[in-house]
C-alpha positions in Angstrom: 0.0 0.0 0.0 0.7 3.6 -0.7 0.5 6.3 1.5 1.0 9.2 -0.4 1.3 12.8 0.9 0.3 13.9 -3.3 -2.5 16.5 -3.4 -4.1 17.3 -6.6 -6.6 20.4 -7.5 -9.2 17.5 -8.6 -9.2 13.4 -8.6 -11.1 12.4 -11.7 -12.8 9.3 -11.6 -13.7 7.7 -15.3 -12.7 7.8 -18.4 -15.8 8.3 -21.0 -17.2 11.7 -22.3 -17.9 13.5 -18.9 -14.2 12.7 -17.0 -12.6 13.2 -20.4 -14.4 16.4 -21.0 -13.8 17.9 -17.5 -9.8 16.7 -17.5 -9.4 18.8 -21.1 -10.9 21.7 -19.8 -9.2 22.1 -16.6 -5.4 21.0 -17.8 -5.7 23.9 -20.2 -6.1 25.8 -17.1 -3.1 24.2 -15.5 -5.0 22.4 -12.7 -3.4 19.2 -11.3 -5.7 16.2 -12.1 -5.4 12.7 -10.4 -7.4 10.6 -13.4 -8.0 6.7 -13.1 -10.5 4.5 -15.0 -10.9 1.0 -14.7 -10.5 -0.2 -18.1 -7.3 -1.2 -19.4 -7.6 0.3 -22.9 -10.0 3.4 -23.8 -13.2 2.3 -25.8 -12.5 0.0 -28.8 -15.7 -1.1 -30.0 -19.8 0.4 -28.9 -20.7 2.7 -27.0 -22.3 6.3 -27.9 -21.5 7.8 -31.4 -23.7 10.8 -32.1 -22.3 14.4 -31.5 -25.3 16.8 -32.0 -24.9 20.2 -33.9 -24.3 22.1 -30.4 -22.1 19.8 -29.5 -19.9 20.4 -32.5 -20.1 23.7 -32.0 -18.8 24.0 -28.7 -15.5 21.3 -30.2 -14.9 24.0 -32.3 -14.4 26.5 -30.2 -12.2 24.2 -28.5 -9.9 23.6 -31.4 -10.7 20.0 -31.9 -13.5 19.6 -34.5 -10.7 19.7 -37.5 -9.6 16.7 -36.0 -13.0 15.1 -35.5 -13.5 15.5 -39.2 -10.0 14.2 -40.1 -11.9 10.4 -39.1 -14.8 11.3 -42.1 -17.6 10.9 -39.8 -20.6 10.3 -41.4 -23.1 13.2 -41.2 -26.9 13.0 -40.7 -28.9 16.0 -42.1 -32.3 14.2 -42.4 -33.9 11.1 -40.6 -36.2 8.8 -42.9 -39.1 7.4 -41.2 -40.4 3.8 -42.4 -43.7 1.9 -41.2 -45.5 -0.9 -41.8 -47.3 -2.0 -45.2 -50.6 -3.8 -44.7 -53.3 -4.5 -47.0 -55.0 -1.4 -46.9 -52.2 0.5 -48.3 -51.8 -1.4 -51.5 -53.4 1.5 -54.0 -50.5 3.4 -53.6 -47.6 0.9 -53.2 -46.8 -2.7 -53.8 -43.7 -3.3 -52.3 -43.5 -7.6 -52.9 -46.2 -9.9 -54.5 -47.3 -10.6 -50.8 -48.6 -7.8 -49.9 -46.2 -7.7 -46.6 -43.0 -5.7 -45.3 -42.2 -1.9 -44.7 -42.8 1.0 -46.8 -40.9 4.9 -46.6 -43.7 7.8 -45.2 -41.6 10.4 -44.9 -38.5 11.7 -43.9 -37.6 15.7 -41.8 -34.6 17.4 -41.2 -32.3 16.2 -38.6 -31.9 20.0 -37.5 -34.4 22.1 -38.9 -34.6 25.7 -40.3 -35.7 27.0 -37.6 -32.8 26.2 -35.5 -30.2 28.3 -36.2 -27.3 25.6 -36.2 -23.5 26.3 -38.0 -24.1 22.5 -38.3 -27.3 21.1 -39.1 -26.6 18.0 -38.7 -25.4 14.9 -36.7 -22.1 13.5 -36.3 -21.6 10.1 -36.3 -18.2 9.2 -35.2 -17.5 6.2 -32.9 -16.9 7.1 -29.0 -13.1 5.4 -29.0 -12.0 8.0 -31.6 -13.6 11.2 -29.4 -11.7 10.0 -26.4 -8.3 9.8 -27.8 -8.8 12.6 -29.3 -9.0 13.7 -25.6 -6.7 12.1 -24.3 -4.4 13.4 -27.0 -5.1 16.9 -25.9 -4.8 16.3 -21.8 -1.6 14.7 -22.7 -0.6 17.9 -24.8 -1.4 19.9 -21.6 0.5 17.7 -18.9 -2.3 15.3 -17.8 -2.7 11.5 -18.4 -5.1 8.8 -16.8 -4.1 5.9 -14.8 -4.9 2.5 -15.8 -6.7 0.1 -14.6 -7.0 1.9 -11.4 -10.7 1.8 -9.8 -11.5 3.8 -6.7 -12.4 2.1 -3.5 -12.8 4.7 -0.8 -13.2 8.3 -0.6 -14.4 11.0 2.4 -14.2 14.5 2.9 -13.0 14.5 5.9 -12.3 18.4 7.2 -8.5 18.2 8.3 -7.2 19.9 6.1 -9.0 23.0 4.4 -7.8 23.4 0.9 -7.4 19.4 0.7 -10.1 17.9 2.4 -11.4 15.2 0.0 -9.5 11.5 0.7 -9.9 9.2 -2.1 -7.8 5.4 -2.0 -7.6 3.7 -5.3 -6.8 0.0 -6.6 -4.7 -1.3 -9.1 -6.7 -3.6 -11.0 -4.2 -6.2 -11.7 -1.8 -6.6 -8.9 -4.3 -4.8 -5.8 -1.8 -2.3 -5.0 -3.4 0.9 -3.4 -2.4 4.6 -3.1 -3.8 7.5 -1.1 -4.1 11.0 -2.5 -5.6 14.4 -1.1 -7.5 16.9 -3.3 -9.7 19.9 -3.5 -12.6 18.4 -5.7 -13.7 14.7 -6.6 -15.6 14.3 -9.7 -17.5 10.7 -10.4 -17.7 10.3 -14.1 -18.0 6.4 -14.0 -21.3 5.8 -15.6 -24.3 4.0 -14.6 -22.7 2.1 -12.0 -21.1 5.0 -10.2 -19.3 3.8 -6.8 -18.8 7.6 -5.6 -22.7 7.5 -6.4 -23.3 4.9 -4.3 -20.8 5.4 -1.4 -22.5 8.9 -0.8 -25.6 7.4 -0.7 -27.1 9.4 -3.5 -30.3 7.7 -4.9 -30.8 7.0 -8.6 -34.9 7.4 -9.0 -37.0 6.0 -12.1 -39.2 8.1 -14.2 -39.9 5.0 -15.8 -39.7 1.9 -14.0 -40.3 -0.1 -17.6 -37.4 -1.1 -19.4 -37.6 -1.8 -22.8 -34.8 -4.6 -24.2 -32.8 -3.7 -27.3 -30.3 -5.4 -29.2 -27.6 -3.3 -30.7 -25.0 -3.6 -33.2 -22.3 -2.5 -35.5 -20.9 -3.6 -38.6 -20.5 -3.4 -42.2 -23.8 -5.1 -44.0 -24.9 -5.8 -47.9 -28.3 -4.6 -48.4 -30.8 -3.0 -50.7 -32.5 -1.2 -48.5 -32.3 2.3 -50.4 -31.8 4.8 -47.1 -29.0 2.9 -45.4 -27.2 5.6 -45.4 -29.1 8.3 -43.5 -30.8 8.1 -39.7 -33.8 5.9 -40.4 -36.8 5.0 -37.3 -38.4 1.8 -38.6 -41.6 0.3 -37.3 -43.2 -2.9 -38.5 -45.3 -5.6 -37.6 -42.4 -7.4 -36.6 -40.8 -4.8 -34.7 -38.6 -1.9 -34.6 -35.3 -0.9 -35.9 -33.2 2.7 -35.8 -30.4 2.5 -38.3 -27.2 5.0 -37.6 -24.7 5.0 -40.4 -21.2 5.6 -39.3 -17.4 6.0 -40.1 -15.5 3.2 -42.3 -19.1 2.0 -44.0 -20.2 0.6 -40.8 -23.5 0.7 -39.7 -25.4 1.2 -36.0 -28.7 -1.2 -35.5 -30.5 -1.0 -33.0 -33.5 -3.7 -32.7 -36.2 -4.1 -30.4 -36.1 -7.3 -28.8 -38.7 -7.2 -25.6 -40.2 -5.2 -22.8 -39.7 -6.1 -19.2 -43.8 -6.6 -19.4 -42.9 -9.6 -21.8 -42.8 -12.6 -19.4 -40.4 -14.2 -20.9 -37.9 -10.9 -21.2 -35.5 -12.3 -18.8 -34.4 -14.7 -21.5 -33.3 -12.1 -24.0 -29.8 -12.0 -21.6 -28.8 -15.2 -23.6 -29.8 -13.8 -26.7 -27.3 -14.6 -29.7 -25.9 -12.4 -32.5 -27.6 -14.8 -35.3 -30.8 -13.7 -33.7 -30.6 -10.4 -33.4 -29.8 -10.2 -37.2 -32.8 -12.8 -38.4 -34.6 -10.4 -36.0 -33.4 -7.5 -38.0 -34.1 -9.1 -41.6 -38.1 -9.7 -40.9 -38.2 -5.8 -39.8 -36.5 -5.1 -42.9 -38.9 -7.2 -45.2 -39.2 -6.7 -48.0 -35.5 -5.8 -48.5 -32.7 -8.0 -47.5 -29.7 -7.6 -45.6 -26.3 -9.9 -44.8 -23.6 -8.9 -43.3 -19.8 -8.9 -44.1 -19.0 -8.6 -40.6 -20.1 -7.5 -36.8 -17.4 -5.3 -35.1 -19.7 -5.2 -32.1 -23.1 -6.9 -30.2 -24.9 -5.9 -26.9 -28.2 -6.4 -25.3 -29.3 -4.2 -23.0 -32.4 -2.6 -21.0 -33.8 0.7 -21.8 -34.9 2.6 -18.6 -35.2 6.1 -17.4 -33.4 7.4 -14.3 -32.5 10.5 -12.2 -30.3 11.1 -9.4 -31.4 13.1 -6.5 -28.5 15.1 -5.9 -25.4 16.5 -8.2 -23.2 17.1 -5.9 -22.0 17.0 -2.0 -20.7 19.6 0.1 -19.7 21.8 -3.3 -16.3 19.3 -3.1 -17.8 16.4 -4.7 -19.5 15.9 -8.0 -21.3 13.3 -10.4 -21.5 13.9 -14.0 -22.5 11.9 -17.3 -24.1 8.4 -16.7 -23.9 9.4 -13.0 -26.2 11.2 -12.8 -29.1 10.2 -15.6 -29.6 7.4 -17.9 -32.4 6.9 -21.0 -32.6 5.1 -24.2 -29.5 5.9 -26.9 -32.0 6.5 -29.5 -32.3 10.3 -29.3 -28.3 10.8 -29.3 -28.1 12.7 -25.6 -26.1 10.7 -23.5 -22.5 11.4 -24.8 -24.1 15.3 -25.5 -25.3 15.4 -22.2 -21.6 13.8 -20.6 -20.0 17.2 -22.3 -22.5 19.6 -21.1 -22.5 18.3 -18.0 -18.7 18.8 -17.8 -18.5 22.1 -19.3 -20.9 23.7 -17.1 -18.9 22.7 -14.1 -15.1 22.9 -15.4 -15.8 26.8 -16.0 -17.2 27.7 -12.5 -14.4 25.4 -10.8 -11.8 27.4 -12.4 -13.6 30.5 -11.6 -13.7 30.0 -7.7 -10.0 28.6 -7.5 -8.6 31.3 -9.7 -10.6 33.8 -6.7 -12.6 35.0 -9.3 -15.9 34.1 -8.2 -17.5 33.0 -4.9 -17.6 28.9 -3.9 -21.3 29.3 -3.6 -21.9 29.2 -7.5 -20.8 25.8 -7.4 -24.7 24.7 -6.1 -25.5 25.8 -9.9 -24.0 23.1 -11.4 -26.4 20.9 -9.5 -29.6 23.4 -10.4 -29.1 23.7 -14.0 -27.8 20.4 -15.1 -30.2 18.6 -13.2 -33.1 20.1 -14.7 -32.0 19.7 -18.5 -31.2 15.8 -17.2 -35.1 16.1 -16.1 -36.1 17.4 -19.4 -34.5 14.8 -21.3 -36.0 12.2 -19.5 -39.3 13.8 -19.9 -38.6 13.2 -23.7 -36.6 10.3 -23.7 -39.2 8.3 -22.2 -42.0 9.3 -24.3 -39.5 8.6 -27.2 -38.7 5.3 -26.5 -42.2 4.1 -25.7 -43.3 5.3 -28.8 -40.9 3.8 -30.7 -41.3 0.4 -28.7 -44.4 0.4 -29.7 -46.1 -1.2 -32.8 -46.2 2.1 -35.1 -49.7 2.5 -37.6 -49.5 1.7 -40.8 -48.1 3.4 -43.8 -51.5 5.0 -44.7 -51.9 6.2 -41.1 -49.0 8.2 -41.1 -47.6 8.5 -44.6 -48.8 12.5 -44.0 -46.9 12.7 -41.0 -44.0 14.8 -42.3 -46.0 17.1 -43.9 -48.6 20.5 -42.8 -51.3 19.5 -43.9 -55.3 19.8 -42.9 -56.4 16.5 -43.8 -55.2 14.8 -40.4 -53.3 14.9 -37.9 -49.5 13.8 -37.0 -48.6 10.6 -35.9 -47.7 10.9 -32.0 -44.0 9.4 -32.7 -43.5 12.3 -35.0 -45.2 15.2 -32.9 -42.9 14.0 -29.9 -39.5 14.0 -32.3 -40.4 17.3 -33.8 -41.3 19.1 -30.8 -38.0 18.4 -28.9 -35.9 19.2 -32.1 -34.7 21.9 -30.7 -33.9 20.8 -27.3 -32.2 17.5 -28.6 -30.2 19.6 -30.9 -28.4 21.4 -27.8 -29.6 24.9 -29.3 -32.6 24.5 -26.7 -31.2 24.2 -23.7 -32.4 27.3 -20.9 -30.7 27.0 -18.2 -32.7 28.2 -15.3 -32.5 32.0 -13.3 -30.1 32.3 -10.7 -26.7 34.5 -10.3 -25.9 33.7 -13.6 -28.8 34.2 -15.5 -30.3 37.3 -15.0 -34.2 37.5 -14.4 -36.5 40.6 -12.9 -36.4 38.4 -9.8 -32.1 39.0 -9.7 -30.6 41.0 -7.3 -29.4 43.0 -10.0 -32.4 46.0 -10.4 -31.7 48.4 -12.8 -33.6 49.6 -14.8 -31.2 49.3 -18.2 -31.1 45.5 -17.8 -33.2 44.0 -21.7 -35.8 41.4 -19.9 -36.4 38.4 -20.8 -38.8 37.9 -23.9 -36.8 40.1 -26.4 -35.0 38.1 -29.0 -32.0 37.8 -26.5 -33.0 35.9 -23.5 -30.6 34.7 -20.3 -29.9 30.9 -20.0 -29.8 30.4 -23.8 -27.6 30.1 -26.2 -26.4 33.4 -27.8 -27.5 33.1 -31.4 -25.0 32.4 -34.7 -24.9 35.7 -36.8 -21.8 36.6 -39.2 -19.8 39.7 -39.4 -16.8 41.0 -40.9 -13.2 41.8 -38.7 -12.7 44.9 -39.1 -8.6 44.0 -38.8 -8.5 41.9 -41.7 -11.9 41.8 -43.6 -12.3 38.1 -42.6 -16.1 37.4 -42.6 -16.7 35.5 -39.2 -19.2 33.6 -36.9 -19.1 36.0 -34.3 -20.2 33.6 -31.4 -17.3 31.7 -31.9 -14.6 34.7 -32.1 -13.5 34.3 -28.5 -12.4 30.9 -28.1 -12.7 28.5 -25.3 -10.4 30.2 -22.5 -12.9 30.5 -19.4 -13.6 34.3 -19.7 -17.1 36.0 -19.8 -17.5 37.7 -22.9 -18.9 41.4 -23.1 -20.2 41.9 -26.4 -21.0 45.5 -27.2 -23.4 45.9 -29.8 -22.5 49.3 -30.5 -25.0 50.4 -33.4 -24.5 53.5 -35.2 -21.6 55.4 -33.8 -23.1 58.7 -34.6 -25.9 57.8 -31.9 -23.6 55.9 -29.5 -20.0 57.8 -29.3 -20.9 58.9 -26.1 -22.2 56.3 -24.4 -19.1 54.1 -25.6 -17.1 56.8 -24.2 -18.8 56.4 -20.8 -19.0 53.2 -20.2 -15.4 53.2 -21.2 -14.6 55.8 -18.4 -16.4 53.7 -16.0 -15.2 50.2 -16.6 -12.2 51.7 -15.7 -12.9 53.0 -12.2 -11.1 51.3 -9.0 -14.7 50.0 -8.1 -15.7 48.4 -11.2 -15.9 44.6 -11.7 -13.6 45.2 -14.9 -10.7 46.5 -12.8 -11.2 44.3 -9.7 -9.6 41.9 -11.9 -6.8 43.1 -14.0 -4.6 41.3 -14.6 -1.0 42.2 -12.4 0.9 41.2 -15.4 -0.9 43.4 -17.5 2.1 46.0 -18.4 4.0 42.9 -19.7 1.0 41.7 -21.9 2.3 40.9 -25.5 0.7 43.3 -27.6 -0.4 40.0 -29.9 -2.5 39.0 -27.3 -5.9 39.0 -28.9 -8.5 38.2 -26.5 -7.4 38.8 -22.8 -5.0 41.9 -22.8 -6.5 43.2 -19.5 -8.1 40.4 -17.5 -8.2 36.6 -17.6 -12.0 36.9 -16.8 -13.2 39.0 -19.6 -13.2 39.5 -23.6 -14.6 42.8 -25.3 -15.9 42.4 -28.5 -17.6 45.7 -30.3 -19.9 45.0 -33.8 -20.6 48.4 -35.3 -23.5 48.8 -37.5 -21.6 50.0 -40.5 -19.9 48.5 -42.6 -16.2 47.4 -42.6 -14.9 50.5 -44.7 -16.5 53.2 -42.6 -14.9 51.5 -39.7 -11.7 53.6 -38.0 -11.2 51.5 -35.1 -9.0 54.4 -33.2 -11.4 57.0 -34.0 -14.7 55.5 -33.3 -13.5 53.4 -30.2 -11.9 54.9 -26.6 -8.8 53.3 -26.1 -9.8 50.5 -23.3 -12.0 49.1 -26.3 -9.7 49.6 -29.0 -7.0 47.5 -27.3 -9.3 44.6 -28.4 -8.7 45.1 -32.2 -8.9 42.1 -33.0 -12.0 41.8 -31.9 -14.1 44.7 -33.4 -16.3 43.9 -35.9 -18.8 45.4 -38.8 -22.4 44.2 -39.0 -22.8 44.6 -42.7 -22.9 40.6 -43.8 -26.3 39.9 -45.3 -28.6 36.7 -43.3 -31.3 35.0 -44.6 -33.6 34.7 -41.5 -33.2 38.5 -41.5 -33.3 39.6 -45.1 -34.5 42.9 -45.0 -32.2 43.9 -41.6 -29.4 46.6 -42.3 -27.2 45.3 -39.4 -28.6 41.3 -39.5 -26.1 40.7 -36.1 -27.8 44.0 -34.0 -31.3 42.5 -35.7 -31.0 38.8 -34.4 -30.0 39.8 -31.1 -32.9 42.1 -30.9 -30.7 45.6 -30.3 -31.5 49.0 -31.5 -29.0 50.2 -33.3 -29.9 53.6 -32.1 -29.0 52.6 -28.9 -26.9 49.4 -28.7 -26.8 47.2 -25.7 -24.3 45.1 -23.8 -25.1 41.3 -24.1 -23.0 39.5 -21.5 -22.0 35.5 -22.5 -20.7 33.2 -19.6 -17.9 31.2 -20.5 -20.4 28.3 -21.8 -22.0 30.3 -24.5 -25.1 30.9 -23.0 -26.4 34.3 -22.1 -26.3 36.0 -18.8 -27.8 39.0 -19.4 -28.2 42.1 -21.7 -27.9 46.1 -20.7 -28.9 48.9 -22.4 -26.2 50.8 -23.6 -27.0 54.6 -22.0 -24.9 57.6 -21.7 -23.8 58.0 -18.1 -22.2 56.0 -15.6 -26.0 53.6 -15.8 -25.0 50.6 -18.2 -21.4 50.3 -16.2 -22.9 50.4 -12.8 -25.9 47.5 -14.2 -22.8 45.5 -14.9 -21.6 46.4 -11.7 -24.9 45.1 -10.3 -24.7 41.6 -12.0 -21.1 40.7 -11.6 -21.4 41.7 -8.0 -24.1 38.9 -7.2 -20.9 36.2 -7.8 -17.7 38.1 -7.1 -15.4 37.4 -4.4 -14.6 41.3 -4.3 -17.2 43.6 -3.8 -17.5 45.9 -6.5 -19.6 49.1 -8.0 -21.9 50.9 -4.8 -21.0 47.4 -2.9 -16.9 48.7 -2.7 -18.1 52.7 -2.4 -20.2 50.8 1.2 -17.5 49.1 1.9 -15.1 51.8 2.3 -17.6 53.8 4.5 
């Protein structure tokens, strides 16, 4: 046994999306990670394989969707639907001289129009590459993971402040231990979480049903004409959901049983041949064979929360953890990386002394109730598609808008959560971070909620040109992902907002303001390449004029404090289709006057926290002031002029 006196900023436990996704984030920040998983290798064959457009998004604002692409994923942009053929269908199609098998009704758009998506689609890419791509990148930053390590103790137990969790470990193979102290513990160990069930934490079931599925991937012959795109398949004989993937393999997943079915049980001894003859009587009237399997599993569909996130703000579940549901709408490995980067951000913020330790209960209150939302989908999903669809007739309208009838209940419940399932969606709740009338933050200048911008979403795409270089760009993404809020001033029409640019300048820059609690003490020794965090670590400025890029003098329209962010000051003046008739389409998707302009402030994640009106005086600086000062661990605006009474 080792005793070690080691102590680590965070012990990591589990190496799948949610551990992988949390140990990137935080060894770019240069936190000291203890990381051990169980399995020997990282995943070779299985497991999740659907990144959703969101998802993608957020990798490329990490630098690592070029190398997701370098693997040709394949993509899914539409999702055919197929259904049962039965007699009473025959006037329009005759798909075999028997009168039996499955017929197409339809097909929509794996992300629709109206989500505003960079990438409308799906990426299917096997789990084992997106981990080493991880690991690739922790290893790049100093980190690595142990293995095969399991953990098999763990307490917080109060001796020592900045250390106080305990964790003990296993080696797998030859049972020796080793002792570590660290700030944080994070379980990331899937469904079968041991920190889960040490602290007692209880997983709950929306659903207490659990539907049995066969899966599995491999490289088949067939003429079935849509093998190549997302396809839900219902038929008298059962249901299928094909996935295509890298390398010309395919995902399957096949109905076998519910755990109403008495004779379920016995589906745990279910073979690989009969999955597949399962498979080819769904299929009928088109064959399939395959040239080989590179992977088989059976296993249970069921829906489940846990009650708690977190313990003490030291210790935290994440991924499977915390919520498991059917694979079939592509969430869990989604969910794994939200889950992650909503917690690696405020971590970093509270041990760099940016932010108070209290924020820390947020991770719990806004994860958890996205995890609830899925489930509320996810189980209607999976029942639905469990069930014996209608027949072609019945729903061969289904994709359509049409007044003849109405939608088939499979299709209403997969369009309606679109959105959501697509990551663009997700509102995280109010609280400190997401600004609401009910905030502690009461000025006046604050934009509520039910303008086009609204706190807890996702700030939307919109295009416009750098000013430095002419370079058309997705704005959203111009600051990438370094852990600093980013203050986007929407700056309009300089001739209307000179002065209030000046102002809020002037103020920004007083001793009491939130901006200058946190300079940075190196700041006189900055490079003068750096592009996005000259003055602080915590903040980015970007400023989008609404002019366009050759009526743009960035030293005579800008105060200096803002003009130090060159690179980051942009004109509106790219055309967008959703707003065709806008003159400044950026100012006109984020709802702001371009008379006035506002300040729309973007948490590390993406999502908004809240927008300000920008207003000559010291008003939109001190509504800042207001905002930042409900998580700051210095008190700053009127709360430092009180404190110096």
């Amino acid at each position: 046994m080792i005793t070690s006196t080691a102590q680590f900023d965070i012990v990591i436990v589990g190496a799948g999306p949610a551990g992988l996704f949390l140990a990137v984030c935080l060894a770019r920040w240069g936190y000291t990670i203890k990381h051990i998983d169980k399995r020997s290798t990282p995943t070779v064959t299985g497991r999740a394989d659907g990144i959703q457009p969101r998802s993608l998004h957020i990798l490329r604002n990490m630098g690592l969707k070029r190398e997701i692409m370098t693997h040709d994923p394949a993509k899914v942009y539409q999702v055919s639907l197929h259904a049962a053929f039965r007699e009473a269908d025959s006037e329009s199609w005759d798909p075999s001289s028997t009168g039996e098998g499955i017929r197409k009704t339809g097909s929509w758009s794996s992300c629709p129009e109206f989500i505003d998506a960079r990438y409308p689609f799906t990426t299917m890419l096997h789990q084992g590459f997106i981990e080493r791509l991880f690991i690739e990148d922790m290893r790049k930053h100093g980190a690595d993971i142990q293995r095969p390590w399991e953990i098999v103790d763990f307490e917080n137990d109060h001796k020592d402040s900045e250390y106080p969790i305990v964790t003990t470990f296993k080696q797998v193979e030859t049972g020796e231990t080793e002792t570590v102290r660290s700030r944080y513990l994070f379980g990331g160990e899937g469904a079968r979480s041991f920190v889960r069930e040490r602290l007692g934490f209880n997983l709950y079931h929306k659903d207490p049903v659990s539907h049995i599925w066969g899966v599995m991937d491999g490289v088949v012959r067939t003429d079935f004409p849509d093998i190549k795109m997302k396809c839900t398949i219902h038929s008298d004989h059962g249901s299928i959901m094909i996935i295509p993937r890298e390398r010309n393999l395919v995902r399957l997943y096949i109905q076998l049983a519910s755990s109403k079915d008495h004779d379920s049980g016995s589906h745990k001894d279910v073979t690989e041949a009969y999955v597949q003859a399962s498979a080819k009587k769904i299929l009928t009237p088109y064959y399939i064979e395959w040239d080989r399997v590179e992977w088989y599993s059976i296993y249970p569909i069921s829906q489940g929360i846990v009650d708690r996130y977190s313990s003490d703000n030291r210790i935290f579940l994440g991924g499977d953890c915390c919520h498991t549901h059917s694979p079939k709408a592509g969430q869990g490995m989604n969910t794994a990386f939200h889950d992650a980067l909503n917690l690696a951000w405020k971590l970093h913020h509270v041990e760099a002394g940016f932010a108070n330790p209290s924020i820390l209960s947020t991770y719990e209150s806004e994860r958890k109730l996205i995890a609830e939302n899925l489930l509320e989908f996810d189980a209607k999903y999976a029942a639905l598609f469990s069930q014996r669809s209608p027949s072609a007739s019945e729903v061969s309208g289904s994709t359509k808008d049409s007044a003849h009838g109405e939608e088939n209940e499979f299709i209403k419940t997969f369009k309606a959560n679109q959105e959501f399932t697509s990551g663009y969606g997700i509102q995280y709740p109010s609280n400190e971070f997401n600004w609401s009338p009910n905030h502690r933050a009461t000025s006046h200048l604050f934009i509520p909620n039910g303008s086009k911008i609204q706190a807890g979403y996702v700030l939307p795409s919109a295009n416009a040109t750098r000013v430095v270089d002419a370079n058309i760009v997705h704005l959203e993404q111009e600051v990438p992902w370094n852990g600093s809020f980013r203050l986007f001033l929407f700056a309009g029409k300089p001739s209307k907002t000179r002065q209030a640019l000046a102002d809020l300048s002037t103020n920004l820059q007083r001793r009491s303001s939130f901006y200058t609690a946190y300079e940075r003490t190196d700041r006189s020794r900055v490079s003068d390449h750096e592009r996005d965090n000259p003055h602080s670590q915590f903040f980015t400025i970007c400023t989008i004029f609404a002019l366009s890029r050759d009526d743009i003098e960035i030293s005579e329209l800008l105060p200096a404090l803002f003009a130090r962010y060159s690179n980051h000051v942009y004109a509106d003046d790219v055309w967008d289709k959703r707003v065709p008739e806008a003159q400044a389409s950026a100012h006109e998707k984020m709802g702001v006057d371009t008379e006035t302009g506002a300040v729309i402030v973007v948490r590390p994640d993406g999502h908004v926290g809240c927008a300000v009106q920008l207003a000559e005086g010291s008003g939109t600086a001190d509504a800042l002031d207001e905002y930042f000062g409900a998580f700051l661990t210095k008190k700053v605006g009127r709360q430092h002029l009180f404190s110096r009474m």
